[in-house]
Structure formats: structure tokens, C-alpha cells
N, C-alpha and C positions, 0 to 999 in steps of 0.2 A: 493428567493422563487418565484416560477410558480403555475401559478393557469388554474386549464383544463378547467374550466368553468368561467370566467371571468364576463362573463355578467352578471351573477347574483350581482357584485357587483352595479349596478343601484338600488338596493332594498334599499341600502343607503339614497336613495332620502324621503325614508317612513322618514328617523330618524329628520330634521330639521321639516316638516312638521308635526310629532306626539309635536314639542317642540310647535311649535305654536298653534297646538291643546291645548296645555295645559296649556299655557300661556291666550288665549281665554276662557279657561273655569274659570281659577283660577278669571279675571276679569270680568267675567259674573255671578258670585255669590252674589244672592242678598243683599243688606246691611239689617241690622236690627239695633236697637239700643235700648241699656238696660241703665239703670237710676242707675247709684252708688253714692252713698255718696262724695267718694273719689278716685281721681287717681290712689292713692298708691296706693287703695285694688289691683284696674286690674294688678299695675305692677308687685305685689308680686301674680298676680294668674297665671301669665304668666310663661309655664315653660322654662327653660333656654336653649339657640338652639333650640328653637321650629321651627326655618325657615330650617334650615340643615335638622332637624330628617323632615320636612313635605315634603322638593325636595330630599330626599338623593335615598327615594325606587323609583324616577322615574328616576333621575338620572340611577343607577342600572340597571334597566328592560332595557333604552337605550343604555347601554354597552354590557348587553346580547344579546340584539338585533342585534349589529355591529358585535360581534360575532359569532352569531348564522348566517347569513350571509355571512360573510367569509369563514362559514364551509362551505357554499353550494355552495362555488367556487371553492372545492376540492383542496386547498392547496398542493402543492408537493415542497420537499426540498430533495437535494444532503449530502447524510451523508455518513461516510464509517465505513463500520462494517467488523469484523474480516471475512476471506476469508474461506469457509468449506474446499475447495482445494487449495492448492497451488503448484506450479512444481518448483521443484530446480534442474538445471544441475550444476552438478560436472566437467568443464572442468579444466585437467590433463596436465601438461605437460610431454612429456615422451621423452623427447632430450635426445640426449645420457648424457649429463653432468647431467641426474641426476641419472647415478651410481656413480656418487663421495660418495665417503666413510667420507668425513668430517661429517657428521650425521648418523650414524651406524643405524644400518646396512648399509642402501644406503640412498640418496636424497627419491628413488623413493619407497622402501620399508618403509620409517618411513610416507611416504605421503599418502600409501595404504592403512596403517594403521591405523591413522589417519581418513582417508576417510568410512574405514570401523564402526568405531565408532562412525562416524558422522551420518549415515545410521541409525544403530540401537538407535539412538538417537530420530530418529524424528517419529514426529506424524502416526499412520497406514493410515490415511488417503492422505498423503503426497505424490504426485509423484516426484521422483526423476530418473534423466538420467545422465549416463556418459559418456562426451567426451573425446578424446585424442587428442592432438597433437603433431606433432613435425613440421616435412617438411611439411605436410599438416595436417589437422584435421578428424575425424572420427567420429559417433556416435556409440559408442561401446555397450551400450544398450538405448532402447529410454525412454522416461519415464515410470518408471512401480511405482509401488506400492510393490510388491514381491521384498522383503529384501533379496530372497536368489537368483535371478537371481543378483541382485544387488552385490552382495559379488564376486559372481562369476566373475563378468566382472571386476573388482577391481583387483582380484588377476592373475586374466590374462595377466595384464597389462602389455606390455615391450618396450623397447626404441629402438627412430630412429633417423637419422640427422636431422638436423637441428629444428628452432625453427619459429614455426607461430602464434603467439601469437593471432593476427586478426584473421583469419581463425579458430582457436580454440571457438573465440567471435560468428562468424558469422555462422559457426555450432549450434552453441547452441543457438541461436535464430531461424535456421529452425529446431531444435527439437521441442522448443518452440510451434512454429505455428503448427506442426504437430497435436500438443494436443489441441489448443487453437484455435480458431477461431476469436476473438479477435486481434490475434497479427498476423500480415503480415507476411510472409518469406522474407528474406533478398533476395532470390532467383526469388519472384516474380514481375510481372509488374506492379500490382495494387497499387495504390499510397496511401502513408500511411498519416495519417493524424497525428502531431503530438498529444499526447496527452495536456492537460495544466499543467503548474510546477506545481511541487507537487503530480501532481497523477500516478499512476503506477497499472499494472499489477500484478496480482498474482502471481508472478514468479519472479525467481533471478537466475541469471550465479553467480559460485563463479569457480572464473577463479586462480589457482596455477601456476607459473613459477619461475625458478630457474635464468630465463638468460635473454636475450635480443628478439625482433623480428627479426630473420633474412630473412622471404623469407613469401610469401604473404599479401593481403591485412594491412595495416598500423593498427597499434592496435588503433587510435586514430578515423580511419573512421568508423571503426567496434563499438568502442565505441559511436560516432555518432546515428548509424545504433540501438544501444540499447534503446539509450536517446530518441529517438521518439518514439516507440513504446512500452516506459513508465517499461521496463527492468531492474531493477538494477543490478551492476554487483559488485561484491566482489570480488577484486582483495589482490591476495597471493603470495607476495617476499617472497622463500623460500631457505633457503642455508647462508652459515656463509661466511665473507669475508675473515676468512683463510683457504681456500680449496688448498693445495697445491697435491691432487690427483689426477689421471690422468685416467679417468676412460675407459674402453676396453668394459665394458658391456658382455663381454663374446664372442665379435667375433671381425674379425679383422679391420683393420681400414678401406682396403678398399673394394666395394664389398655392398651389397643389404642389406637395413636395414630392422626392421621391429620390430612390437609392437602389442599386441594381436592377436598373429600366424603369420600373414603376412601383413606387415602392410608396404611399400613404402616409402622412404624418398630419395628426390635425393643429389647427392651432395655425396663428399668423403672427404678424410683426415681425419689428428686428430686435427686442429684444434676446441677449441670451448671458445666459450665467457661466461665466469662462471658469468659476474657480474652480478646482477638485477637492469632492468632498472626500479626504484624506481619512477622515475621521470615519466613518463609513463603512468606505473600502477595507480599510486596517479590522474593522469587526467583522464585516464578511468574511476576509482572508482568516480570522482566526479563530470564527468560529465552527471552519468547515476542518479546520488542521492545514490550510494552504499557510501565504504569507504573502504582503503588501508589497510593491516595487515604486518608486517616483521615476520618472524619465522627464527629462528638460530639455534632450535632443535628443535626435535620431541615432546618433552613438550607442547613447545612455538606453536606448529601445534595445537597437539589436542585443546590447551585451544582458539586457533585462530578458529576454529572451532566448538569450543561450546560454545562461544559468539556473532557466525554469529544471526541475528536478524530472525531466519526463520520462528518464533512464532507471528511475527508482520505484517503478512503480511492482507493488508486490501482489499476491495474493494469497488468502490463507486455503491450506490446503490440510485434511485430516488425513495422516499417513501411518500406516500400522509401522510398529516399530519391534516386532517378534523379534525379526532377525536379529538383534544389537542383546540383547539378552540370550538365546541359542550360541549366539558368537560365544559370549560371556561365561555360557553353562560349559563351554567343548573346551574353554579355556582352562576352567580351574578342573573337569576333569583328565585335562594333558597335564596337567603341572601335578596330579593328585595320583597319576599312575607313575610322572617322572618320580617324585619323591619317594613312589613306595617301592623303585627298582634301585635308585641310590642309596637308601639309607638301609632296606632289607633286601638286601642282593639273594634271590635264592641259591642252595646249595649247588 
């Protein structure tokens, strides 16, 4: 807890010196002295806690006091309350291995799909952007809100050589900044500050791949690169490890790729590496505070993505907290006049 005005806390000093006020007056009260029969009467007149019920309402008044003080230091405290916006990019992978047909229709049509219903899932107020990659990365739409530009770019989607798993990351974090001002570009000079564990950005990469990284940036410095600037990334092995098809994607092996019209990948042949690197992924996911997902069918997709956390996303906010102490201060002064009207009723 920070306080904007601190100095008022010296008004403290009132509180020992009002006890010794009161300690001086209690001992400057004149004596008097009345003539009984008997001891016993006085002690059976005396009522029982008569010292507590006679210090308890000054007690009290000096608690609201400390209180009422504290408010006037303007109290502020770090809380996190649910985010009104938040931006989710959908980065895709669109390698050629994901026309493989071991998931029917294709790898890349049950992932569209999938994606598509993930869309119409979330909040109106939700920005959402789609990347793509293969050989290199793309932002295929940036973050919008308009579910049907959204669809759109989804069903556009087609496949290129190779796989850049990092470059997919580090796209999606300059979408990111594009909308945010908050979060640095990975593209920029301006030095980021990490944030502290634990806290994050109103945003999430939910990153899908079928294969391995084979050509830019390491997915692990990319994941780095998210971890600072408070990112989470949701990472998604998608694909069954009996894929024995051989996928052509519709052209030939060798010769110009491309994915949402025209879309470059370099590199030729039919090799391609179908496994997911699991291992990977699982450190990306945990090194940004996200978490890993396997999918071996299109079921296994949608449900993997209607359990992503997109509903939780927070933000911390510095919020003064006067008023909770002022409550506090009115309280034990109600209770500090109740007791001194119950216990000394005036004549």
C-alpha cells in the first residue's frame, strides 16, 4: 500500500498526546468522600467492568482517529479487475503439412473451423487478429472486433513451405503493439521493461502448429520476447502421430507457394517434418504463464479452444482506497458516542 500524501501521517502524534490528556484529567478529579455503614454496600453498588465500559468509548474515538488520518493520506493499492478489452491473435500455421488428411477434411480446414467457432464465441467487445505462418509470418487481419471480416480472413487461409513457428510469435506481438501502447513491438528500439511475475497484458497469442520450427527466429527467443512484455501465449500441437499422407495441397512440389492469395515461402521439395515439437511448445506456453494443448482431432480442437481462458483476462489497476478507512474512522466513532450514551446516560 502507497499513500500520495504521507505527511499527513505526523497528525498521529495528536493520538499519545490526547492519551495523556486523558490520563491528566482522569487524575485531576477531585476526590470527595461519602460515610457508609459498610464496605460491602460500595462493592455490591459498583457495577461489574465498570473500568472497560468507562476507557472503552475513548479507546474507540482513538481508533477512529488513527483512521480517519490514514484516510487523509490518500491510501492507494494495486488490484486487478476484469479487462473491458482484451486482444486475442489467432496465430495459424499454414505449412504445407497441414493438408494432411489424417484429420478430415484436412489438418488446415478442421483448424479453420475450429477457429471460426472460436470467434463467434467471444465477447463483442473482444479484439481479435489472425496470423499466419509458414516460411515466414503474416498479419492476415489486424485486430478488429467485426466477426465477419474475421471469418473472412479464416476461410482464405492456404498453405506454404516451410514452418516458422517464432516468426508466427513475433508477428503477433507487433499486432499486439499496433493496438496497445502499452506493449513494445518486438520490431522496436525502445527498451522494454519487463513487467513483474505474475502480471500480464490484456492480450494472448494462441499460437496452432502441426510440425516443428524450421526457418526463422527460435520459437523459444520469441517466446522470451512475449514473457517480458507480460503476453501469454497458448500454444496448440495439432495433428495425430499416425499421419501416413502425403499432402500436395493442390500444386506442385516445386515452384512458388503461397497462402491467403499470395503469400511466399521459400524453399522447395516434398520433404516435411509432420512431428510436433511438444517439447517446445510446452516451454513457450510456460514460459510466457499460458499453457500447452495436444489436439488429434477436430473435436479435440474445438474443445481445446473453448477452454482457452479468454474470459479471465485481468488488468492491474492503482486504486485509492481513502474511502474503506473514512468508513472505518465513522464506524468506531458511531459505536464510541453509542457506548458513551448507554453506559453514562446524562442526567
Amino acid at each position: 500500500m502507497e499513500m500520495l500524501w504521507p505527511g499527513f501521517l505526523y497528525l498521529w502524534i495528536l493520538i499519545p498526546v490526547l492519551i495523556l490528556i486523558y490520563i491528566l484529567i482522569l487524575r485531576r478529579r477531585k476526590p470527595y468522600a461519602v460515610r457508609y455503614s459498610s464496605l460491602s454496600l460500595i462493592r455490591d453498588a459498583l457495577p461489574k467492568q465498570s473500568q472497560w465500559r468507562r476507557h472503552l468509548p475513548f479507546a474507540l474515538f482513538l481508533l477512529a482517529l488513527s483512521s480517519l488520518t490514514l484516510a487523509l493520506t490518500r491510501p492507494t493499492s494495486t488490484i486487478k479487475v476484469p479487462a473491458s478489452n482484451s486482444t486475442i491473435i489467432l496465430a495459424i500455421d499454414v505449412s504445407r503439412s497441414m493438408c494432411s488428411t489424417d484429420i478430415l477434411p484436412s489438418r488446415l480446414e478442421a483448424a479453420k473451423s475450429a477457429a471460426l467457432t472460436f470467434v463467434e464465441s467471444q465477447d463483442a467487445n473482444a479484439q481479435i487478429g489472425i496470423v499466419a505462418f509458414a516460411g515466414f509470418a503474416a498479419v492476415i487481419q489486424p485486430p478488429t472486433t467485426d466477426h465477419a471480416l474475421l471469418e473472412t480472413a479464416i476461410k482464405n487461409l492456404s498453405v506454404a513451405r516451410r514452418t516458422a513457428i517464432g516468426e508466427g510469435l513475433v508477428v503477433s506481438l507487433d499486432a499486439i503493439a499496433e493496438i496497445d501502447d502499452s506493449v513494445v513491438s518486438p520490431y522496436s528500439e525502445l527498451e522494454v521493461t519487463p513487467l513483474p511475475e505474475g502480471e500480464y497484458v490484456p492480450a494472448i497469442v494462441v499460437l496452432l502448429t502441426d510440425g516443428v520450427n524450421t526457418t526463422g527466429i527460435p520459437p523459444l527467443l520469441a517466446g522470451q520476447l512475449s514473457a517480458d512484455r507480460g503476453v501469454r501465449v497458448y500454444t496448440i500441437g495439432f495433428g495425430t502421430d499416425h499421419n501416413n499422407t502425403i499432402p500436395n495441397c493442390g500444386f506442385p512440389t516445386q515452384g512458388s507457394s503461397q497462402f491467403g492469395g499470395s503469400f511466399g515461402g521459400g524453399g522447395g521439395g516434398g520433404g516435411f517434418r509432420r512431428e510436433i515439437d511438444e517439447e517446445t511448445l510446452k516451454q513457450v506456453a510456460d514460459l510466457t504463464g499460458g499453457s500447452y494443448h495436444l489436439a488429434a482431432s477436430a473435436n479435440e480442437l474445438e474443445e481445446v479452444f473453448k477452454n482457452l481462458p479468454t474470459q479471465l483476462m485481468t488488468i492491474t489497476e492503482t486504486t485509492e482506497i481513502s474511502v474503506i478507512f473514512a468508513a472505518i474512522g465513522a464506524l468506531f466513532v458511531s459505536l464510541a458516542i453509542a457506548f458513551s450514551i448507554l453506559w453514562n446516560p446524562l442526567p
